[in-house]
N, CA, C and O of each residue as an XYZ file, in Angstrom:
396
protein
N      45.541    109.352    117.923
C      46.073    110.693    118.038
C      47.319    110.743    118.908
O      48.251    111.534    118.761
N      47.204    109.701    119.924
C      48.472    109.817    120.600
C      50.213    109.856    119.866
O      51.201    110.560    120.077
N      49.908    108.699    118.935
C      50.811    108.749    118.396
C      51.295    109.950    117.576
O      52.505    110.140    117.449
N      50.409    110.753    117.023
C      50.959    111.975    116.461
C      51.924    112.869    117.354
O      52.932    113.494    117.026
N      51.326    112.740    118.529
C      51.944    113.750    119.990
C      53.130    113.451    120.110
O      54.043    114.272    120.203
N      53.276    111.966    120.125
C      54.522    111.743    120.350
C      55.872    112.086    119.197
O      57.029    112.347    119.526
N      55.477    112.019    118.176
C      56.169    111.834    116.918
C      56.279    113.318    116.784
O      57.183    113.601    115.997
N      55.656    114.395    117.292
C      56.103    115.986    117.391
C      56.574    116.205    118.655
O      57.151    117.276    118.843
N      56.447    115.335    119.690
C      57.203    114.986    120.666
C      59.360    114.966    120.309
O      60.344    115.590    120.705
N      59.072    113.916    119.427
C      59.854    113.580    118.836
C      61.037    114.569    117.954
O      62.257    114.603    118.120
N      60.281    115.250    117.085
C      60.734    115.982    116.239
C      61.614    117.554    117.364
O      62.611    118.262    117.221
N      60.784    117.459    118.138
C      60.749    118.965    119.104
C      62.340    118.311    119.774
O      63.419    118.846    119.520
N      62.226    117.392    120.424
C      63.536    116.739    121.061
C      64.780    116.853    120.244
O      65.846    117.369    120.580
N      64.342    116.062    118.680
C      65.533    116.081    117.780
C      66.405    117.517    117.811
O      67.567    117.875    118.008
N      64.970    118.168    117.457
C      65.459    119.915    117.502
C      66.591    120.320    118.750
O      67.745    120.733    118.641
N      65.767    120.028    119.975
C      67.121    120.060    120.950
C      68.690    119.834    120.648
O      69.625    120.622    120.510
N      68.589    118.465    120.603
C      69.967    117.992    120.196
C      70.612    118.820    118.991
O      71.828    118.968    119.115
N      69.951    119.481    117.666
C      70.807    119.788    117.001
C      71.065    121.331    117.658
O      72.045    122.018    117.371
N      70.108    121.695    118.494
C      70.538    123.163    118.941
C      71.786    122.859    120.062
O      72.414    123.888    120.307
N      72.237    121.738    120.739
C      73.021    121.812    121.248
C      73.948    121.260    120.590
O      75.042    121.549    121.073
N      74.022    120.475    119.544
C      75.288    120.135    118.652
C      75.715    122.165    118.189
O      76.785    122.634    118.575
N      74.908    122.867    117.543
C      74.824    124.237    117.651
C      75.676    124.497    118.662
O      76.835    124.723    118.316
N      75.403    124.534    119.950
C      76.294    125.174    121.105
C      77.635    124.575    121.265
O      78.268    125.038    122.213
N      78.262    123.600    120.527
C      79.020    122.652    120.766
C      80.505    123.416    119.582
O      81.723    123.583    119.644
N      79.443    123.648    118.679
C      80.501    124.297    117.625
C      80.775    126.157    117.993
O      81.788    126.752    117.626
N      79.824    126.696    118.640
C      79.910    127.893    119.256
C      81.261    127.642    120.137
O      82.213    128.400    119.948
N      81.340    126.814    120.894
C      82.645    126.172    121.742
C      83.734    126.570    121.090
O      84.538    127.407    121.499
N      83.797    125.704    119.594
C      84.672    125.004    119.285
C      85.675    126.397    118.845
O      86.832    126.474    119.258
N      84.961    127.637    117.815
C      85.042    128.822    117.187
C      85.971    129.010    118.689
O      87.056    128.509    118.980
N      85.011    130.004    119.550
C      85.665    130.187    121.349
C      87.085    129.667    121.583
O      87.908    130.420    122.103
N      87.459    128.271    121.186
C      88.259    127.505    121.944
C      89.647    128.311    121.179
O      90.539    128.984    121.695
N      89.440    127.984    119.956
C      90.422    128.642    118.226
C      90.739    129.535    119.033
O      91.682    129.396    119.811
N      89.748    130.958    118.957
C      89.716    132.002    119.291
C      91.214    132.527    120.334
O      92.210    133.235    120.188
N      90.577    131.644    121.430
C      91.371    131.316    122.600
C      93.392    131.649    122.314
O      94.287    132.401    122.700
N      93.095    130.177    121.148
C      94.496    129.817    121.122
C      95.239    130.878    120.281
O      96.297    131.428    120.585
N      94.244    131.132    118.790
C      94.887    132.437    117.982
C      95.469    133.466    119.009
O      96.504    134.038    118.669
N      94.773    133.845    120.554
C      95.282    134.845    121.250
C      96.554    134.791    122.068
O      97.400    135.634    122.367
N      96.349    133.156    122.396
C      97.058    133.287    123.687
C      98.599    132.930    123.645
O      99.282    132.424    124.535
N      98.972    133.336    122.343
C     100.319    132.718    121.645
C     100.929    133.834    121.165
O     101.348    133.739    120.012
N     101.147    135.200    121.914
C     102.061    136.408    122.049
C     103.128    136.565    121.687
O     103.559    137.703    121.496
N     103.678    135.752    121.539
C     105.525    135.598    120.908
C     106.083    134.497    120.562
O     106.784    133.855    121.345
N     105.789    134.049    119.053
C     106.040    132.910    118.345
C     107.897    133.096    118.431
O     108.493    132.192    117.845
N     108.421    133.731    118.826
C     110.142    133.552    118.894
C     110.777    132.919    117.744
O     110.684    133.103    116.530
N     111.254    132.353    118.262
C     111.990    131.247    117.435
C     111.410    130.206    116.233
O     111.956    129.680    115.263
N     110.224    130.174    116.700
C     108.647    129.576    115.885
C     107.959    130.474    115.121
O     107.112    130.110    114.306
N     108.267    131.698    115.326
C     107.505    132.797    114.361
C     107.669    132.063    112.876
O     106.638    132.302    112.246
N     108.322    131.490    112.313
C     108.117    130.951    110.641
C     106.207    129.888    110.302
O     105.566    129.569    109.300
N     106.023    129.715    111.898
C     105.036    128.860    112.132
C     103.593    128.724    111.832
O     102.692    127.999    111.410
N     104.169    130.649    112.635
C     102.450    131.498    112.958
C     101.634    131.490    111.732
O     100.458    131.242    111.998
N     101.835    131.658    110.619
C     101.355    131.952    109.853
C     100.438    130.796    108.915
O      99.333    130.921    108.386
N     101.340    129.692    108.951
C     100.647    127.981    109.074
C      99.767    127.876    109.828
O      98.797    127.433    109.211
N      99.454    128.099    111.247
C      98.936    128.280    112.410
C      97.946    129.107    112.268
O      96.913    128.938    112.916
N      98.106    130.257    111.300
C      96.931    130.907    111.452
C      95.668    130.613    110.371
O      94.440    130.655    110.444
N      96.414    130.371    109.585
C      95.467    129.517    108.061
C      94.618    128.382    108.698
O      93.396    128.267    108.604
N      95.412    127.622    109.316
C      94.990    126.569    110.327
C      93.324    126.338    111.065
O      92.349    125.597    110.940
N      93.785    127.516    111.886
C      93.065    128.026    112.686
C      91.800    128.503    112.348
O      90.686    128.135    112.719
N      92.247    129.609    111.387
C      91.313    130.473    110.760
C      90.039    129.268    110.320
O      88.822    129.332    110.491
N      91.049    127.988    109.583
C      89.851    127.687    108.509
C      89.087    126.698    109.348
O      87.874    126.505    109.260
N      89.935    126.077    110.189
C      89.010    125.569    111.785
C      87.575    126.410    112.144
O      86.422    125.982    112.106
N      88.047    127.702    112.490
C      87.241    127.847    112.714
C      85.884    128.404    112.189
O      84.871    128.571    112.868
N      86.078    128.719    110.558
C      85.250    128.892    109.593
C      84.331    127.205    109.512
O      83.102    127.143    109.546
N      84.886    126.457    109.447
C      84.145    125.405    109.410
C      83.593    125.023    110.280
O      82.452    124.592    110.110
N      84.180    125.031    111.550
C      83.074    125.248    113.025
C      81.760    125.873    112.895
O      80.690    125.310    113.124
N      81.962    127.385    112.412
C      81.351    128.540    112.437
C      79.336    127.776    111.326
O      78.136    127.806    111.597
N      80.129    127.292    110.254
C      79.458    126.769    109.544
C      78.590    125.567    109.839
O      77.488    125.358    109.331
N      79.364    124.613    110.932
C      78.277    123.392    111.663
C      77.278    124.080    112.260
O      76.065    123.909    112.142
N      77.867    124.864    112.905
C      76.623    125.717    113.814
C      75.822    126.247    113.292
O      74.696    125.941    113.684
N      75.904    127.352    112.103
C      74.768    127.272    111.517
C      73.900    126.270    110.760
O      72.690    126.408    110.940
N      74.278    125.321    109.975
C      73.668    124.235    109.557
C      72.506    123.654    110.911
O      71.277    123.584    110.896
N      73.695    123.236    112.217
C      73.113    122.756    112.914
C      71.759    123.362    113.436
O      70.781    122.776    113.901
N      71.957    124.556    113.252
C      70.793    125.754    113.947
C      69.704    125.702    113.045
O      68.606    125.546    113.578
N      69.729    125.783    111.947
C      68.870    125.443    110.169
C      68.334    124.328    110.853
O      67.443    124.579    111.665
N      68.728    122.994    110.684
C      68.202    121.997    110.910
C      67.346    122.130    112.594
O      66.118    122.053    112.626
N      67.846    122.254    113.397
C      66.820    122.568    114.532
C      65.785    123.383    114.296
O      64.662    123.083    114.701
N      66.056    124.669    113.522
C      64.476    125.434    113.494
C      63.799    124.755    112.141
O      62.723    125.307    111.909
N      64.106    123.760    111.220
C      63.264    123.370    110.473
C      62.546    122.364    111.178
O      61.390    122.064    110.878
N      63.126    121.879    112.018
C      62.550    120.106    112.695
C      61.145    121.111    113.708
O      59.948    120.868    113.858
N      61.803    121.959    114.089
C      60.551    122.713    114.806
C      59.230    123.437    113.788
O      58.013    123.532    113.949
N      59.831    123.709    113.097
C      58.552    124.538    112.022
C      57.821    123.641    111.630
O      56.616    123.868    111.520
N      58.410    122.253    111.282
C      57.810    121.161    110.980
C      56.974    120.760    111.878
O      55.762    120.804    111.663
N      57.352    120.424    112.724
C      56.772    120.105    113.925
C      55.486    120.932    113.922
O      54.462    120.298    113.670
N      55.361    122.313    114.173
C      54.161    123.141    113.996
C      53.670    123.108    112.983
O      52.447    122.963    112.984
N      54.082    123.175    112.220
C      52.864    122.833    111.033
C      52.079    121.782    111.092
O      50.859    121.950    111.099
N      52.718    120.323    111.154
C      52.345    119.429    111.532
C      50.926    119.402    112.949
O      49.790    118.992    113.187
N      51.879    120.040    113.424
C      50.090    120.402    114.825
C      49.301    121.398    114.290
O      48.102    121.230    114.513
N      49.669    122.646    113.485
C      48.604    123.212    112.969
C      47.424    122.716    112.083
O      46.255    123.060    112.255
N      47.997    121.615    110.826
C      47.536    121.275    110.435
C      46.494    120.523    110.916
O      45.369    120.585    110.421
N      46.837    119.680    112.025
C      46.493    118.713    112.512
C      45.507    119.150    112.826
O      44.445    118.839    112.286
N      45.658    120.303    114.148
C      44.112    120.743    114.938
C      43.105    121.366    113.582
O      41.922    121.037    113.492
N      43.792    122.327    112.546
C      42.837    122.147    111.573
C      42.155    121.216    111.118
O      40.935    121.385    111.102
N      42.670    120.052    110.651
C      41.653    118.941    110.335
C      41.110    118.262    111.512
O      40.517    117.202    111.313
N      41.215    118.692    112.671
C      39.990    118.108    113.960
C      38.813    118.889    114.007
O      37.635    118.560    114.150
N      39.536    120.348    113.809
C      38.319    121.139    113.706
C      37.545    121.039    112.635
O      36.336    121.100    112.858
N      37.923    120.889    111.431
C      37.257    121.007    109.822
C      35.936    119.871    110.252
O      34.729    120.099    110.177
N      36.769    118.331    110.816
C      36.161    117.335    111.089
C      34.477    117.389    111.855
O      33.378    117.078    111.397
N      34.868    117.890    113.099
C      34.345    118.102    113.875
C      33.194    118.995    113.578
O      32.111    118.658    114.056
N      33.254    120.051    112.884
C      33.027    121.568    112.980
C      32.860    122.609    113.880
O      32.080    123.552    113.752
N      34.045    122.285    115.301
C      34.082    123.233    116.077
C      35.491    124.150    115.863
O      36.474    123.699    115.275
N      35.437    125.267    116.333
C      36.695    125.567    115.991
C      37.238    127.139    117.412
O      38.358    127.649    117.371
């Protein structure tokens, strides 16, 4: 049985990591964000902005999109994970017949 613990041990951890790959692309959107703002008077470069903003934009649509994937994949590794122990204590109990 130990080994089961660990291996939802396991799965629960993975989940971590993709929830912080998740926070990583939350960043990334933020960072775009940032720069789309902080560039007030393209001057002489104004022919630019507009390259720059397609750029940007689709940066950060695809950011936007790791993060959710990444977030999908963390709450499936977790649901899994519970099921996996639900099931589990079900068939100790079925076994057993305590419940």
């Amino acid at each position: 049985m130990s080994d089961f613990t660990v291996e939802l041990g396991a799965l629960r951890t993975d989940a971590t990591t993709f929830d912080d790959l998740a926070d990583f692309f939350v960043g990334m959107v933020d960072t775009i964000q940032q720069w789309q703002s902080n560039i007030p008077d393209w001057g002489l470069m104004s022919d630019a902005k507009p390259g720059f903003d397609t750029a940007t934009s689709g940066i950060a649509t695809f950011a936007d999109t790791g993060r959710t994937t990444m977030q999908d994949i963390a709450n499936n590794l977790r649901n899994v994970a519970d099921v996996y122990e639900a099931e589990e204590e079900a068939g100790v109990h079925a076994s057993t017949g305590i419940y």
